[in-house]
C-alpha positions in Angstrom: 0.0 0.0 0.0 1.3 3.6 -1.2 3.0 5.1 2.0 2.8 2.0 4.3 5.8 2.8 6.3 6.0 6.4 6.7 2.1 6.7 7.3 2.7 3.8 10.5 5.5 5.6 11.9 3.6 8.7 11.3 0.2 7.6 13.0 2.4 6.2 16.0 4.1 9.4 16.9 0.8 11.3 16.9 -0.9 8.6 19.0 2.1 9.1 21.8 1.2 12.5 21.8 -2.4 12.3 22.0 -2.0 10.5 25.4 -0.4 13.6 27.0 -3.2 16.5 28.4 -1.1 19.4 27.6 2.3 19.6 25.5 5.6 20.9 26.5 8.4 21.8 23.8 10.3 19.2 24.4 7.4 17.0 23.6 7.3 19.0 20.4 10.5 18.6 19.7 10.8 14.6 20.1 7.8 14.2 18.3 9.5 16.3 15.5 12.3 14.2 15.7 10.6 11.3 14.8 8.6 12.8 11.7 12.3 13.4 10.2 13.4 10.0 10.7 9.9 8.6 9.2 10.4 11.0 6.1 14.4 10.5 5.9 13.5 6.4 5.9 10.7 7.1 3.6 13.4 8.7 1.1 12.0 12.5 1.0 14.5 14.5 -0.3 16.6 15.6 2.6 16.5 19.3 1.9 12.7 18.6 1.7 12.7 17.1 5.1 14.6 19.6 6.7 12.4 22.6 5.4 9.0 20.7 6.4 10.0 20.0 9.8 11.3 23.9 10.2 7.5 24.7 9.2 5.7 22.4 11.2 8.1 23.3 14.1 7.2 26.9 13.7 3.9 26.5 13.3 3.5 23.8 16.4 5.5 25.7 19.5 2.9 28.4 19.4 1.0 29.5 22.3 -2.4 28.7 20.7 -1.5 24.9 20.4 0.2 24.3 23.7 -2.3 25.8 25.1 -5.1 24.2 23.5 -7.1 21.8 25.6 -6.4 19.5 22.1 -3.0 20.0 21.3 -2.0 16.4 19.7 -4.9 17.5 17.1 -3.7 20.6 16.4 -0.2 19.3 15.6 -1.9 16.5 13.6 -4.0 19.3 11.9 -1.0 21.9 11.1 1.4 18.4 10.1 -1.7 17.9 7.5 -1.6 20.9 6.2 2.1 21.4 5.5 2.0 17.2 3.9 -0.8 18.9 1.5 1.3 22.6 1.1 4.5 20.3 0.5 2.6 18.2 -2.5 1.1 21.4 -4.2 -1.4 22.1 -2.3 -4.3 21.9 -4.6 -5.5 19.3 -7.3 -3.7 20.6 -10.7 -5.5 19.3 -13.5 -4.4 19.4 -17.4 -4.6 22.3 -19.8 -7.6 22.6 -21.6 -7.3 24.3 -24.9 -10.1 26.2 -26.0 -9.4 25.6 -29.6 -9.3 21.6 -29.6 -7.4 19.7 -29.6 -5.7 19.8 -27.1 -1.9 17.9 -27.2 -0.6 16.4 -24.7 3.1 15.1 -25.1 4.6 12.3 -22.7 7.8 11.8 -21.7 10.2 9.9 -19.5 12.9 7.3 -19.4 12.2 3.9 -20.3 10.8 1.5 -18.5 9.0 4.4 -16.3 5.7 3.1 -18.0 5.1 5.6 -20.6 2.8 3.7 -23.5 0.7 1.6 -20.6 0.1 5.6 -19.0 -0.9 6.6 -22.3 -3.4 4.3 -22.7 -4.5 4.6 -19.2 -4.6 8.4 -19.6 -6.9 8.3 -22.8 -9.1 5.7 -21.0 -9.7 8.4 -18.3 -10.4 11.1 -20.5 -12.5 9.1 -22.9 -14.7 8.5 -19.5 -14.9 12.0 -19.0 -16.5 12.7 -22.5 -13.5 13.2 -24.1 -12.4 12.0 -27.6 -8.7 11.1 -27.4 -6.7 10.0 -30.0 -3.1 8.1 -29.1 -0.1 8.6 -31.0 3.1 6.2 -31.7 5.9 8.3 -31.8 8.1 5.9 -29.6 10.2 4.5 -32.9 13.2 3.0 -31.6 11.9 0.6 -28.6 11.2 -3.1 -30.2 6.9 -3.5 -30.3 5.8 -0.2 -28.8 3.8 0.7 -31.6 2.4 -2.8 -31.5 1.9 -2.4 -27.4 -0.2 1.0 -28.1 -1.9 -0.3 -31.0 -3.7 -3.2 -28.8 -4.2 -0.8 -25.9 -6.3 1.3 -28.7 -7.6 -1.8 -29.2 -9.0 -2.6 -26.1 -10.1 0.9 -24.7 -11.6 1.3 -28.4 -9.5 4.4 -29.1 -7.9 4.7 -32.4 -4.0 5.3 -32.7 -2.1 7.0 -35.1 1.2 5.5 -36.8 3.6 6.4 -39.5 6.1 3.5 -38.3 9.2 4.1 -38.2 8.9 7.3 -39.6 10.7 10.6 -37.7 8.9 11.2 -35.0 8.8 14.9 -35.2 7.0 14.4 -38.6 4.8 11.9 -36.9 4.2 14.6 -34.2 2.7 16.9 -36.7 0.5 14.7 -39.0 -0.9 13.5 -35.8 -2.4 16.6 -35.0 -3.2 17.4 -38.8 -5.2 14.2 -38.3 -6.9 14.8 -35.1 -8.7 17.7 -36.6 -9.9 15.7 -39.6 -11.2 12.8 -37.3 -12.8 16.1 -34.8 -10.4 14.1 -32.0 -10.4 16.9 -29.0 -7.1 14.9 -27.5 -3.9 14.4 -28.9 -1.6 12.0 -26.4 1.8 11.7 -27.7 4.0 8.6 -26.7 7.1 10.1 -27.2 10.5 7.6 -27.2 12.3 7.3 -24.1 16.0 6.0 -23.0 18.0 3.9 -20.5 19.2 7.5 -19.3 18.8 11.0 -20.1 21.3 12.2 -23.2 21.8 15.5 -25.5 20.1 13.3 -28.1 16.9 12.4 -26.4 16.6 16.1 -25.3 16.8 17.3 -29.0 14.7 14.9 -30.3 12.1 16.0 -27.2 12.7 19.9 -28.0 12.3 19.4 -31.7 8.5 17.5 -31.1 7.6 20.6 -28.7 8.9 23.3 -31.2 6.5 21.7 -33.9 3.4 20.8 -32.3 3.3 23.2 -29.4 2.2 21.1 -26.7 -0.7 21.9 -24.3 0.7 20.0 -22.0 4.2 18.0 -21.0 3.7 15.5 -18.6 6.4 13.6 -17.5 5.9 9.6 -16.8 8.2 8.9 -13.5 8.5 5.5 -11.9 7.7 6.1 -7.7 9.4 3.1 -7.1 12.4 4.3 -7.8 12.5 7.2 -5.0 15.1 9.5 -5.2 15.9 8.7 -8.7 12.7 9.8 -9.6 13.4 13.3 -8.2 16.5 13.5 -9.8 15.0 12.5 -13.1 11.9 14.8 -13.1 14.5 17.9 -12.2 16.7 17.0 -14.9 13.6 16.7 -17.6 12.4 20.2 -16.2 15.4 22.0 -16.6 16.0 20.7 -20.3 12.8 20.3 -21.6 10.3 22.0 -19.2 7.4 20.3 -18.2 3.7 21.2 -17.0 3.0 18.0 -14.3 4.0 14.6 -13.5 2.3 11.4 -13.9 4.0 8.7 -11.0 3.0 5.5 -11.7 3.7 1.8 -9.5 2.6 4.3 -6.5 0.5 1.5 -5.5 3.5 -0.3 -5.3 5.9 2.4 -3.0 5.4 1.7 0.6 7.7 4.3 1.0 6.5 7.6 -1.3 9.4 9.4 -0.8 9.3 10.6 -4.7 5.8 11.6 -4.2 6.5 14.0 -1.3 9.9 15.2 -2.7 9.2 16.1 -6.3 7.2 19.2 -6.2 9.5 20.7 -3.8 12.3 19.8 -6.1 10.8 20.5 -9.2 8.4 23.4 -8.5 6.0 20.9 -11.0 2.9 19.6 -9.7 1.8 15.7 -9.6 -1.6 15.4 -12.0 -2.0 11.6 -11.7 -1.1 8.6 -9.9 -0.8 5.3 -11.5 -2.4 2.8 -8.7 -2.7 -0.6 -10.5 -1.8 -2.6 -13.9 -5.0 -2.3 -15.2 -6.1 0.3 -17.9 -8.3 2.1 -15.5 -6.0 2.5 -12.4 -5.0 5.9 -13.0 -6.2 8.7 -10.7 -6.1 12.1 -10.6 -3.4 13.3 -7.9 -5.3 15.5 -4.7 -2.2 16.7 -2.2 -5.1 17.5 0.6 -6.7 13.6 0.4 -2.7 12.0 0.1 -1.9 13.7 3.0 -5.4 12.5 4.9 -4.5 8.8 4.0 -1.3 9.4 5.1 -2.2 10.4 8.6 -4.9 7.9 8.8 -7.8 10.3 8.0 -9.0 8.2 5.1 -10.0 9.3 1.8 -13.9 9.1 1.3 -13.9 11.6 -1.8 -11.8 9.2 -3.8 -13.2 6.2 -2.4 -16.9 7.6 -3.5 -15.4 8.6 -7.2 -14.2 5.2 -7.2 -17.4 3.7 -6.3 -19.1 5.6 -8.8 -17.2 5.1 -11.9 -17.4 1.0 -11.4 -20.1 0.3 -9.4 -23.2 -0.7 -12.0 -26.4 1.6 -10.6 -28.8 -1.1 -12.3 -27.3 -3.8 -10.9 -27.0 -2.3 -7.3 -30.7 -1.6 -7.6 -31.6 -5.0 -8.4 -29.8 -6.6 -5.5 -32.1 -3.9 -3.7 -34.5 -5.4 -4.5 -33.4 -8.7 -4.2 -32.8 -7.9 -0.8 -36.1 -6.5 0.1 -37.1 -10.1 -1.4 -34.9 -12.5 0.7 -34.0 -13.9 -3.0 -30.1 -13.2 -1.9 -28.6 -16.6 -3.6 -24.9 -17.2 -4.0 -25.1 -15.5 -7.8 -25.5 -12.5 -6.0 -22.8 -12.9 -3.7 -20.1 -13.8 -6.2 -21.6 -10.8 -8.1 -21.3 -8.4 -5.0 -17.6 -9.7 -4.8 -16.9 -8.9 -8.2 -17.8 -5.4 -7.7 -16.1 -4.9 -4.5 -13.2 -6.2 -6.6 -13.1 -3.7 -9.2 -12.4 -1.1 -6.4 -9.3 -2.4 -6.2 -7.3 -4.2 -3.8 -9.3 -4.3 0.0 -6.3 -3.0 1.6 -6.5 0.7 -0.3 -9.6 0.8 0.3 -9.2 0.2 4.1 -6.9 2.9 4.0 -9.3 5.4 2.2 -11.9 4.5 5.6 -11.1 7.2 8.6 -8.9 5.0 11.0 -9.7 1.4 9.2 -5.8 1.4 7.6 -5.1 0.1 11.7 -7.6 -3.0 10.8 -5.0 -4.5 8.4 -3.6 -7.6 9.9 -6.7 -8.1 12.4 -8.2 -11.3 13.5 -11.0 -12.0 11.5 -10.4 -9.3 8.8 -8.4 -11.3 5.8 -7.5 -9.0 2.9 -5.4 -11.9 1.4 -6.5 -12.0 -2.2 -5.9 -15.3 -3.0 -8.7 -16.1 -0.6 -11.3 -14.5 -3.0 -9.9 -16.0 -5.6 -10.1 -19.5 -4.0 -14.3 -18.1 -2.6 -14.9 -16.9 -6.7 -13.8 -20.5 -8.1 -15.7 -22.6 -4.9 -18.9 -21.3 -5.9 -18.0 -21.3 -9.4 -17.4 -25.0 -9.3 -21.5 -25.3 -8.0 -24.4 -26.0 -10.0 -26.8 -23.4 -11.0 -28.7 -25.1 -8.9 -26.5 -25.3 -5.8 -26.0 -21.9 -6.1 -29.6 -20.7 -6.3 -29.9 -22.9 -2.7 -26.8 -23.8 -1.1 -29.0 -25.6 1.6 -29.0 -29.0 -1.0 -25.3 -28.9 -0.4 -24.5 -31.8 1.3 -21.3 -34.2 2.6 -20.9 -35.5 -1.3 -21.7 -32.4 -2.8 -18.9 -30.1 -1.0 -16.1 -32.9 -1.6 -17.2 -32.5 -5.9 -16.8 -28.9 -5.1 -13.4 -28.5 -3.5 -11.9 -30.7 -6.1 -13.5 -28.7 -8.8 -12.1 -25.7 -7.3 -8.7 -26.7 -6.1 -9.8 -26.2 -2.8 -10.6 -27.8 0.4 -13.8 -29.1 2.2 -12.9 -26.8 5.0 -13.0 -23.7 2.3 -16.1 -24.8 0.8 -17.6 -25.1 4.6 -16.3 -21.8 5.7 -17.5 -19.9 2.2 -21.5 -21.5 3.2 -21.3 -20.5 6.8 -20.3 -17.0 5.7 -22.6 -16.6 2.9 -25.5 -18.0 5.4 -24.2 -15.1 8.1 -24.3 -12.1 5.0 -28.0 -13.3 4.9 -28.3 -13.0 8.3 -26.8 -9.6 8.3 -29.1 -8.4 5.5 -32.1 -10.1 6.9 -31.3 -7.7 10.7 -30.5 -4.6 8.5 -33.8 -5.0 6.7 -35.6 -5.5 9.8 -34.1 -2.3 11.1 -35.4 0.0 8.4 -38.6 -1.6 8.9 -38.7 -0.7 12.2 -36.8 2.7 12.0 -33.9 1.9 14.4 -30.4 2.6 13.2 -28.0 -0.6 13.0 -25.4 -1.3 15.1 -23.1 -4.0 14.0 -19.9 -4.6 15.3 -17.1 -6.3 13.8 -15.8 -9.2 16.2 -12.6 -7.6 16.7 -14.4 -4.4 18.0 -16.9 -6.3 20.8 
């Protein structure tokens, strides 16, 4: 999960201070101490680190927070802000033009994950009405064209190739054709290289002299920490670039590129790549990073989420269903699958106000391998077994493990769960019925 480590040792040093009724500035001080070593270990940029800590130093010895009756929330509030300040402060969001269409040009090193970001980029701005059009200019690396002409494939957004052609001259047909095909977004995939050199940049300067770029975004691998940093401040001071596009931040426990790179760079972060598939890019928000970070959660995103894969037919169905008592194991395996498209259960956990602590709980398995092993179980039932698991008997579960690679035990504990969600539903309904509120608790939380 993105910022694992620093957003642990963060939510520990805050929970040492929130046990103390009034702060001193000594407490201040070790508490401060212990932010710097999170964000050193995190790899933030140490210049970074040391400017932060001066701020939230500052900020946190005043009168108004040692005297506050709440002063661990009032350092918790000012460390928020100056997280949020530190990543831009505000959402930045692309360049429109108002005479379409508008070109965006990516760029990067290779391997940073250029032609998967510019599919994934087009996806998202196909879903917000746009009409994108992708363009091969990546002529050197073996089956890129090929890679972006099956991700057009797939997202059902046409590409634009000249092969091996110059890339400058592809550059500018490209937009030539955009306005013949009424396309309102032009996304370059420019070539990349093992390492930055004069004849990359030329190449780079050449495209932006021609086609005049709306936008520059620069694709930067957040695994790669520091490097990162050092790559985006080299790209800026050659090229110039409008924002940053991190991808694998999904992958960074650590974030340190994340936190360091506007600072460095004076260039904001526009998206985040959070996953392999095509529609796990997001739109980068400093203020909800730093709220996840601190363990605040991150409902906004986690709503947006919700609402660009979550099927409003379907949802009302089940409704229905519900209201019914015709909750069969179809449904169940269907609720799964949409809980699934979220994403992975531990990001959303860490969207939830305070739930990141849950990981690792008794009774709360995120493993996905377990769903996997839950989706095949009841895959491996009749139709009929499925529309009334209570026909499953002694013979019937041993068919089913071995059809799903599983064991009895699995196929035992997936019925009693099942059976308990009806329960569940079954108290919730009677609730509304009644006009009480519910009041469930997880085991863990009796």
């Amino acid at each position: 999960m993105v910022f694992e480590s620093l957003a642990d040792k963060l939510q520990q040093t805050f929970k040492k201070l929130r046990g103390k009724g009034k702060l001193s500035e000594s407490d201040v001080a070790e508490a401060l101490k212990e932010v710097r070593m999170a964000l050193l270990e995190a790899d933030v940029n140490f210049k970074v680190v040391k400017d932060l800590v001066a701020k939230i130093k500052e900020r946190a010895i005043g009168q108004e927070v040692l005297e506050s009756l709440t002063p661990a929330q009032h350092v918790v509030k000012i460390v928020n802000e100056e997280l949020t300040n530190l990543m831009g402060g505000t959402q930045s969001r692309i360049a429109i033009a108002s005479r379409p269409p508008t070109v965006i040009m990516l760029v990067g090193l290779q391997g940073a994950g250029k032609t998967t970001t510019a599919g994934k980029l087009a996806n998202l701005l196909k879903r917000q009405g746009k009409r994108p059009l992708m363009v091969a200019a990546d002529v050197y690396r073996p089956a890129a064209i090929k890679q972006l002409e099956v991700l057009g494939e797939q997202l059902e957004i046409p590409i634009f190739t000249m092969g091996q052609d110059n890339p400058v001259n592809i550059a500018k047909k490209a937009v030539d054709q955009a306005l013949m095909m009424a396309r309102d977004i032009v996304i370059i995939d420019t070539a990349g290289r093992l390492h930055i050199n004069e004849e990359l940049m030329n190449e780079l300067k050449s495209i932006k002299q021609t086609v005049k770029p709306h936008e520059i975004l620069l694709v930067v691998d957040a695994m790669t920490g520091q490097d990162a940093v050092n790559v985006a401040e080299s790209f800026n001071n050659d090229l110039g670039i409008d924002g940053i596009i991190l991808t694998k931040l999904d992958g960074d426990a650590r974030g340190g590129a994340a936190l360091s790179i506007k600072a460095v760079t004076g260039q904001p972060i526009k998206f985040a790549g959070m996953g392999e598939k095509l529609d796990a890019l997001e739109q980068f928000h400093p203020d909800r990073m730093a709220s996840r970070i601190l363990g605040m959660g991150d409902v906004l995103s986690l709503i947006e989420k919700a609402e660009s894969t979550i099927n409003l037919e379907k949802a009302q169905e089940m409704q229905k269903k519900l209201r019914k008592e015709e909750f069969t194991l179809d449904d169940f395996l269907e609720q799964i699958e949409q809980v699934r498209k979220l994403g992975p259960l531990d990001q959303i956990l860490g969207m939830l106000p305070g739930m990141g602590k849950l990981k690792g709980l008794q009774g709360l398995d995120i493993d996905n391998k377990e769903v996997k092993h839950i989706i095949a179980i009841i895959h491996s039932m009749t139709a009929k077994e499925r529309r009334d698991p209570a026909i499953i008997n002694g013979s019937r579960r041993k068919r089913i493990a071995i059809g799903s690679g599983t064991r009895v035990q699995d196929v035992n504990r997936l019925l009693k769960q099942f059976v308990e969600a009806k329960k569940m539903m079954k108290r919730l309904k009677d609730m509304q019925k009644s006009g009480k509120k519910p009041s469930f608790k997880l085991p863990f939380m009796q």
